[in-house]
C-alpha positions as CSV (number, residue, x, y, z in Angstrom):
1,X,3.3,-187.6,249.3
2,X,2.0,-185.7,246.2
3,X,2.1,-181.9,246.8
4,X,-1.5,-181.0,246.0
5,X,-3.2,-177.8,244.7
6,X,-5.2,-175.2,246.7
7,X,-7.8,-174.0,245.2
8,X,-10.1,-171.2,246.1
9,X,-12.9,-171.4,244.8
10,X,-14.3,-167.9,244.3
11,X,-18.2,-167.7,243.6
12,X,-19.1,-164.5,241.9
13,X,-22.8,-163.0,241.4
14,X,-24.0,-162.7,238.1
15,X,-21.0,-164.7,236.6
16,X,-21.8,-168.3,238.1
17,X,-23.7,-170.1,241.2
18,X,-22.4,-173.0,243.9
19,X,-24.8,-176.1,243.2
20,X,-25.0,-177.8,246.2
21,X,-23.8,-181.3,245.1
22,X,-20.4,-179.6,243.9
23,X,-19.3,-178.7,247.0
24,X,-20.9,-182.2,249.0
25,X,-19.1,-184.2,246.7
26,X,-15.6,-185.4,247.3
27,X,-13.7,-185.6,243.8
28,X,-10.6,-186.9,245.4
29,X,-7.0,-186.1,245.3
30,X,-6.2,-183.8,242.6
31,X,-3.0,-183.8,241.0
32,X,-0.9,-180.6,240.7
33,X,0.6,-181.6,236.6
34,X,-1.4,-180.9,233.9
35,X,-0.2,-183.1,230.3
36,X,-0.4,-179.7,228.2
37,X,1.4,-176.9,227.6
38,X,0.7,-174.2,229.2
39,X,-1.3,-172.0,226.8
40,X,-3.1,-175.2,225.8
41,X,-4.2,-175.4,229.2
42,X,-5.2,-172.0,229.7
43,X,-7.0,-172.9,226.2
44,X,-9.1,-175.3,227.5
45,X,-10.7,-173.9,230.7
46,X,-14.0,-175.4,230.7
47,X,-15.9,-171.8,231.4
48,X,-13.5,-169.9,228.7
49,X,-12.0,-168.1,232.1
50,X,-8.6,-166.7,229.9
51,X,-9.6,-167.0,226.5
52,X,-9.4,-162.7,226.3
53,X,-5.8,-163.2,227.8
54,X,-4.8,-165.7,224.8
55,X,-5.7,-163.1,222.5
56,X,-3.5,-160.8,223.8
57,X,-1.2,-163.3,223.9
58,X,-1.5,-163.9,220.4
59,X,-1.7,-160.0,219.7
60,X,1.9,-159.8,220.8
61,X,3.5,-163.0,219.9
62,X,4.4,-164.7,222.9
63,X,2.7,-168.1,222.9
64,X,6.0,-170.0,222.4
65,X,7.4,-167.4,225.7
66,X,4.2,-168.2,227.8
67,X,5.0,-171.9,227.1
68,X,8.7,-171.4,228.2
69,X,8.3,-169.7,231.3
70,X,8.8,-171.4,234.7
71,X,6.3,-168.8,236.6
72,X,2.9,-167.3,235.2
73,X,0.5,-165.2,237.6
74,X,-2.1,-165.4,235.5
75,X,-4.7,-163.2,235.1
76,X,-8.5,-164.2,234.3
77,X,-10.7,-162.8,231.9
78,X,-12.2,-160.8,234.8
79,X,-9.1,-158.9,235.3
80,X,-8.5,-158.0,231.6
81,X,-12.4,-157.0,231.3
82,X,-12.1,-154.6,234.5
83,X,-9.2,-152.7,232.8
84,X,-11.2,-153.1,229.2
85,X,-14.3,-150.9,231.0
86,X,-11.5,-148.7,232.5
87,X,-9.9,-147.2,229.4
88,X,-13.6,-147.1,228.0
89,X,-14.8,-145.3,230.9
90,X,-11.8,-142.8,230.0
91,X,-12.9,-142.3,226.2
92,X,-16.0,-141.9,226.8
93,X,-15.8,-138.8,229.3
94,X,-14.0,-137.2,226.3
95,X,-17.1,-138.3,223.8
96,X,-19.8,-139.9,225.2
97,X,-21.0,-141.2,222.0
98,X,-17.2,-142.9,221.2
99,X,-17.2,-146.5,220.8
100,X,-14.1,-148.8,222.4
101,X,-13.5,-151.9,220.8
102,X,-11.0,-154.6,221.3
103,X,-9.0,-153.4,218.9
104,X,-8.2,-150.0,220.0
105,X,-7.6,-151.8,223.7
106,X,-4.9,-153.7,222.0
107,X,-3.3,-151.2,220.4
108,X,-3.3,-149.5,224.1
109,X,-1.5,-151.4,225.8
110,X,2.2,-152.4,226.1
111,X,3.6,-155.7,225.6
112,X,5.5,-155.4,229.1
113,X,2.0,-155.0,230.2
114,X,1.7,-158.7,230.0
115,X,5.5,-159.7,230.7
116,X,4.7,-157.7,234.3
117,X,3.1,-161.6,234.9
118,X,6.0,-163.7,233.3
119,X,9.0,-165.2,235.2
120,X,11.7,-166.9,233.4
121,X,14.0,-167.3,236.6
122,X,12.1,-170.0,238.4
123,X,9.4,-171.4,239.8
124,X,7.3,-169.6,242.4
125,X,4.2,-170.9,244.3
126,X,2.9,-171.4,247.4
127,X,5.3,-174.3,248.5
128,X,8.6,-171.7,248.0
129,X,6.9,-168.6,249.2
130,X,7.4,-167.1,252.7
131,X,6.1,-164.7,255.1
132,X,8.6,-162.4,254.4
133,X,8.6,-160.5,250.7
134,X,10.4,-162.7,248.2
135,X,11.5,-159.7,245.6
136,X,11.0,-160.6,241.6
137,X,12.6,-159.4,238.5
138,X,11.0,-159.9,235.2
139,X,13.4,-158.0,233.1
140,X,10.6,-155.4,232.1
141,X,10.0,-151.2,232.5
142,X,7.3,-152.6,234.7
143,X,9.2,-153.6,237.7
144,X,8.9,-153.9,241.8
145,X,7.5,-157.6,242.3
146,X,7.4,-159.4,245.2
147,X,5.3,-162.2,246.5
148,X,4.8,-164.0,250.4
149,X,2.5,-166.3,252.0
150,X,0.1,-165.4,254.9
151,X,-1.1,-167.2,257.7
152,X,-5.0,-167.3,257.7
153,X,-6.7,-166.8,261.1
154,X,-8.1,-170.9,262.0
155,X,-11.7,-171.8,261.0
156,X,-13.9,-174.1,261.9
157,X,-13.4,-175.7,258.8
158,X,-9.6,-176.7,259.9
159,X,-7.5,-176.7,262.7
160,X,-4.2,-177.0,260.6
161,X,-2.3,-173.9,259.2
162,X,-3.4,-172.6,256.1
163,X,-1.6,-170.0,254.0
164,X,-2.3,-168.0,250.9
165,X,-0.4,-166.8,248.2
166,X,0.3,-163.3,247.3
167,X,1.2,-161.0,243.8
168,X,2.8,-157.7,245.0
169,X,3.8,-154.7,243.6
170,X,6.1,-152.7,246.2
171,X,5.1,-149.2,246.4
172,X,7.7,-147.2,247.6
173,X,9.2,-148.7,250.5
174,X,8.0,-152.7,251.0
175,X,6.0,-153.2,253.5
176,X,7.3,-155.0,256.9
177,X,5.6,-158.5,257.2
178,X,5.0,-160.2,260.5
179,X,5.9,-163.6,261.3
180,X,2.7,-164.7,260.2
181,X,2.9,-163.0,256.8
182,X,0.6,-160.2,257.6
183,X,2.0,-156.9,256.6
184,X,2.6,-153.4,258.6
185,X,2.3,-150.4,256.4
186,X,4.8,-147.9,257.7
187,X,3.2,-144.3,258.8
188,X,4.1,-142.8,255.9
189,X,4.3,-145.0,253.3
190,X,2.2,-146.0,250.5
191,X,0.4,-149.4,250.9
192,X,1.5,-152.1,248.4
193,X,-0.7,-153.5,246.2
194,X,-0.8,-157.6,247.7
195,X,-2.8,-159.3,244.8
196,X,-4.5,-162.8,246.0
197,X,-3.7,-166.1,244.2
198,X,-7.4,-167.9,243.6
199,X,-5.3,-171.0,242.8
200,X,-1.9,-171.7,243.2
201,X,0.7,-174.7,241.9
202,X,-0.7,-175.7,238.3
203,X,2.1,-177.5,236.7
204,X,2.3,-177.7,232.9
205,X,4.4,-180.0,231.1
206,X,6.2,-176.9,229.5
207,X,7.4,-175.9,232.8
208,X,5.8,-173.7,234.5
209,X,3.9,-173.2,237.2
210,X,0.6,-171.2,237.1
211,X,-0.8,-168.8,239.9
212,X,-4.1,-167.7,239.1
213,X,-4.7,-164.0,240.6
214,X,-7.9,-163.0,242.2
215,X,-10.7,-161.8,239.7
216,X,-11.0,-158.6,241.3
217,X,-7.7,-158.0,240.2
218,X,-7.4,-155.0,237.5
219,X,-5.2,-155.9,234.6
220,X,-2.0,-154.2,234.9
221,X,-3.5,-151.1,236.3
222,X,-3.4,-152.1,239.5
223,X,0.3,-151.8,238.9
224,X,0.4,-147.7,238.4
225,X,2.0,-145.9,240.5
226,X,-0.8,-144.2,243.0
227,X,-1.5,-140.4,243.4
228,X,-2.7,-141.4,246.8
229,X,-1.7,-138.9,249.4
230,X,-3.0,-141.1,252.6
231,X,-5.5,-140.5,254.9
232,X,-5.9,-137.5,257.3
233,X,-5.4,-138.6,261.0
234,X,-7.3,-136.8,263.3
235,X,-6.8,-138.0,267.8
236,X,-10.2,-138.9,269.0
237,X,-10.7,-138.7,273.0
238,X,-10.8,-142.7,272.9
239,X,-8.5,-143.6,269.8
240,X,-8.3,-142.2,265.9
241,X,-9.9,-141.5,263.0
242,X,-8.6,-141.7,259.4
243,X,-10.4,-139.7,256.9
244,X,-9.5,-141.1,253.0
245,X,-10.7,-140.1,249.8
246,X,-11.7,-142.3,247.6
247,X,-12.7,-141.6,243.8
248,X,-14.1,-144.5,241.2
249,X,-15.9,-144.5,237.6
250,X,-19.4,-144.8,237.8
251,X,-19.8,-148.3,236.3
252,X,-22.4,-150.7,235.0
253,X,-20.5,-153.3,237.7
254,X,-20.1,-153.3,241.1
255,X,-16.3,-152.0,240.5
256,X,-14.8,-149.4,243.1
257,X,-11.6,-149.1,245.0
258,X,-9.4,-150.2,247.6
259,X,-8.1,-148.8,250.4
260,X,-5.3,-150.2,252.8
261,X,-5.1,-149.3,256.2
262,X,-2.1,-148.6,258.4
263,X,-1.8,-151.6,261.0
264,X,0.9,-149.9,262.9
265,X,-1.3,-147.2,263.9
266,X,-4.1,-149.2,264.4
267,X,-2.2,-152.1,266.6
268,X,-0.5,-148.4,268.8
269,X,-4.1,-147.4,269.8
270,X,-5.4,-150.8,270.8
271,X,-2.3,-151.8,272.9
272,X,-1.8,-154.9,271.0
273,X,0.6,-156.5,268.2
274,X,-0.6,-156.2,264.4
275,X,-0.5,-159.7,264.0
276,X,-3.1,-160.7,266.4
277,X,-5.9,-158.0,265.7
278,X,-6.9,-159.9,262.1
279,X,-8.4,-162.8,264.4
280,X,-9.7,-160.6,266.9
281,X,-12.1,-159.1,264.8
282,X,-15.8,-159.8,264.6
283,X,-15.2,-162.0,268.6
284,X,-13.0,-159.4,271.1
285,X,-12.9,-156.7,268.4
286,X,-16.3,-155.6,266.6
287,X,-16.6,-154.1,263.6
288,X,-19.4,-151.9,262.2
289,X,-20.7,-149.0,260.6
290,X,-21.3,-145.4,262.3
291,X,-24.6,-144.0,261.0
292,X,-25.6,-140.8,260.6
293,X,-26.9,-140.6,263.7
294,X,-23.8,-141.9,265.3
295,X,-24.8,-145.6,266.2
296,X,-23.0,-148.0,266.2
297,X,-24.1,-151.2,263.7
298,X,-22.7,-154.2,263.2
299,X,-25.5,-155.8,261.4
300,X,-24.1,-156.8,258.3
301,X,-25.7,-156.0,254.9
302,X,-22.7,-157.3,252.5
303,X,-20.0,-159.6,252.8
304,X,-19.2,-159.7,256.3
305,X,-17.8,-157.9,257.9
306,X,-19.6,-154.9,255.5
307,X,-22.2,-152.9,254.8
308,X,-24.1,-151.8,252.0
309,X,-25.0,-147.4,252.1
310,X,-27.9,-145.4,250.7
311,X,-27.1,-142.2,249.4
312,X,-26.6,-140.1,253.1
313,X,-24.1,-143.0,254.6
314,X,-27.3,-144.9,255.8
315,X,-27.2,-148.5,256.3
316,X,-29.6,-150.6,253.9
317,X,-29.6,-154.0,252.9
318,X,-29.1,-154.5,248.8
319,X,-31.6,-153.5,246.9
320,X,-33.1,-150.0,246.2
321,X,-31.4,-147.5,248.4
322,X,-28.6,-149.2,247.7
323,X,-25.7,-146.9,246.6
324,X,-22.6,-147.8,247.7
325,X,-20.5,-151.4,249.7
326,X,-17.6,-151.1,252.0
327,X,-16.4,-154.7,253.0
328,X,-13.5,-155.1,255.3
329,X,-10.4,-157.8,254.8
330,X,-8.9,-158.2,258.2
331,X,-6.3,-160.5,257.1
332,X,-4.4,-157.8,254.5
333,X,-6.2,-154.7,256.2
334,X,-7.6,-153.8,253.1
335,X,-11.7,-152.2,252.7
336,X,-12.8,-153.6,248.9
337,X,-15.3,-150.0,248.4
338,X,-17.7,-150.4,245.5
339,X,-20.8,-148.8,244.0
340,X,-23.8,-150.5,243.0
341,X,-24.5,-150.8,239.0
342,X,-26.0,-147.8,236.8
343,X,-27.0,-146.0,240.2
344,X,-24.4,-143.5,240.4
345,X,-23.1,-140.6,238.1
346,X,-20.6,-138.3,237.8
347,X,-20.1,-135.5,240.2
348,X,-21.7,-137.5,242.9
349,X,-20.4,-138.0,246.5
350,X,-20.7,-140.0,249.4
351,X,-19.7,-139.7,252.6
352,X,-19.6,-143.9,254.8
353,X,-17.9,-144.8,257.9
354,X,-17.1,-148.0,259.4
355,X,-14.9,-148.2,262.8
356,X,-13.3,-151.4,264.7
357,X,-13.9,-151.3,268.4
358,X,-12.1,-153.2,271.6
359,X,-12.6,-152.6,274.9
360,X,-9.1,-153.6,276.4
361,X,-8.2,-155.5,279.8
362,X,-9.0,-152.1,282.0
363,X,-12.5,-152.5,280.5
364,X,-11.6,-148.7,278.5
365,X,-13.6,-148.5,275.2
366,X,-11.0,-147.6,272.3
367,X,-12.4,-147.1,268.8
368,X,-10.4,-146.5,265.2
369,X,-12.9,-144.5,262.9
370,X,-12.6,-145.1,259.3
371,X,-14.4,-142.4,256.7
372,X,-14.6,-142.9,253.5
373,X,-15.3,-139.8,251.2
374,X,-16.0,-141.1,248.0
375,X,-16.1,-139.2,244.7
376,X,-17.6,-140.7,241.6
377,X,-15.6,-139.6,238.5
């Protein structure tokens, strides 16, 4: 049987809308090979999604190396444009009147910025990919790649095993994966940065296979090596708190941070094994935000499970008071932490919390406290 393609499809506000029909209507099997090249296809993405990449492509000369190589994790437009508003956000704090245009981004960056996606060695997708870390070399100053697969926790949408594909950079030491994929972030380690594949398994008739990377990917930035010092651990009379702090540009976008958080600790203070807890949460484990006051909520206000804060760590719905999201991501342990557009400057903080709680089998109440003191730069 034809090996088919996954596709995610990622809906994002402001840049495009699910009509109804699309998703009621069965377009059949799709076919992973695509009759073009591989910059040709990339060329003619209906909704223009890497026509900024093709310029830098172009910038540095490597359309005939693009074509060539058997592995591309591509990223979208969205990526390159998060980085873009990055090194503008940098300029301007030095003149706030200074213009960046896509020239002077071009001229800033490195062409092993975009080799950092290129694989010459082989093909890499889903269908090779296992749980465990397979480690990459693409021959550039920009080294430390890995990818795996995951296990995804079943949904009522399936009953089969589904698994997604991941982009890593190792940060210091690699981080232990459990049988189902799901990593384990030793105590005093940094987190890797585990980059999700939107689509997976595109085959050109160059030879390569494409894996798309998620749009909240940042363009090679993501790839810098972190000044993160980890959280501060503090023993709570029924389980932990970690205390992180967080810093982000304030942004026209909803643009932010993430944050990974240690499963080993987290899996010690429940009693349980790391793997299981992803699938526990939001039935045997709930999750929600600790306001102000101390309550307890897990009335969602973002994506769930997440909340959107006002100004003093509040809960609010979207809107107004609005200052600040914190969404969790069971399956890679990972909080996405972002502000809300034009409502924040620099020099302000914030101060949200969010905690997972699980009353275990002797029917004691344990709880893991996350705080998240945020600093917009």
């Amino acid at each position: 049987m034809r090996t088919l393609i996954l596709i995610l499809v990622v809906c994002v506000i402001s840049f495009a809308s699910c009509k109804k029909a699309a998703y009621l209507t069965d377009d059949g099997l799709h076919s992973e090979y695509v009759d073009m090249s591989t910059y040709d296809y990339l060329k003619s993405h209906p909704n223009g999604m890497f026509d900024t990449l093709l310029l830098i492509v172009d910038h540095f000369g490597l359309k005939n190396e693009l074509n060539s190589a058997k592995t591309f994790w591509a990223p979208s437009d969205y990526s390159i444009k998060r980085f873009f508003k990055l090194k503008e956000a940098l300029l301007k704090e030095e003149n706030e009147n200074a213009e960046y245009t896509f020239d002077q981004f071009l001229s800033d960056i490195e062409v092993d910025s975009l080799r950092a996606y290129i694989y010459s060695d082989a093909q890499h997708t889903l269908s090779t990919a296992n749980t465990s870390y397979t480690h990459l070399n693409n021959g550039t100053s920009i080294d430390g790649f890995a990818f795996n697969k995951q296990k995804q926790p079943q949904g009522q949408w399936s009953y089969q095993d589904i698994y997604y594909l991941y982009y890593i950079k190792v940060r210091g030491e690699a981080d232990q994966t459990a049988p189902d994929g799901s990593i384990r972030v030793d105590r005093n380690d940094q987190a890797d940065v585990r980059i999700l594949c939107q689509t997976t398994g595109i085959k050109t008739n160059t030879g390569t296979v494409i894996n798309v990377l998620n749009n909240y990917h940042t363009f090679i930035a993501d790839f810098n090596e972190s000044g993160e010092s980890g959280p501060l651990i503090e023993d709570l009379e029924n389980g932990l708190r970690f205390t992180y702090a967080v810093s982000f540009k304030a942004a026209s976008s909803y643009s932010g941070a993430t944050v990974t958080v240690p499963s080993a600790w987290i899996a010690e203070t429940f009693a349980l094994e790391a793997d299981e807890i992803p699938s526990m949460i939001r039935n045997s484990i709930a999750f929600g935000a600790v306001e102000p006051n101390g309550t307890f909520n897990t009335n969602y206000t973002a994506s769930a499970p997440g909340h959107w804060f006002s100004a003093d760590g509040t809960v609010v719905p979207w809107g107004d008071n609005a200052r600040l999201f914190s969404e969790y991501m069971p399956a890679s342990w990972t909080f996405s932490i972002g502000q809300y557009p034009n409502r924040s400057a620099v020099g302000d903080t914030y101060t949200i919390k969010q905690a997972l709680e699980y009353t275990n089998r002797s029917n004691k109440k344990l709880r893991v406290e996350f705080v998240f003191n945020v600093r917009i730069n």
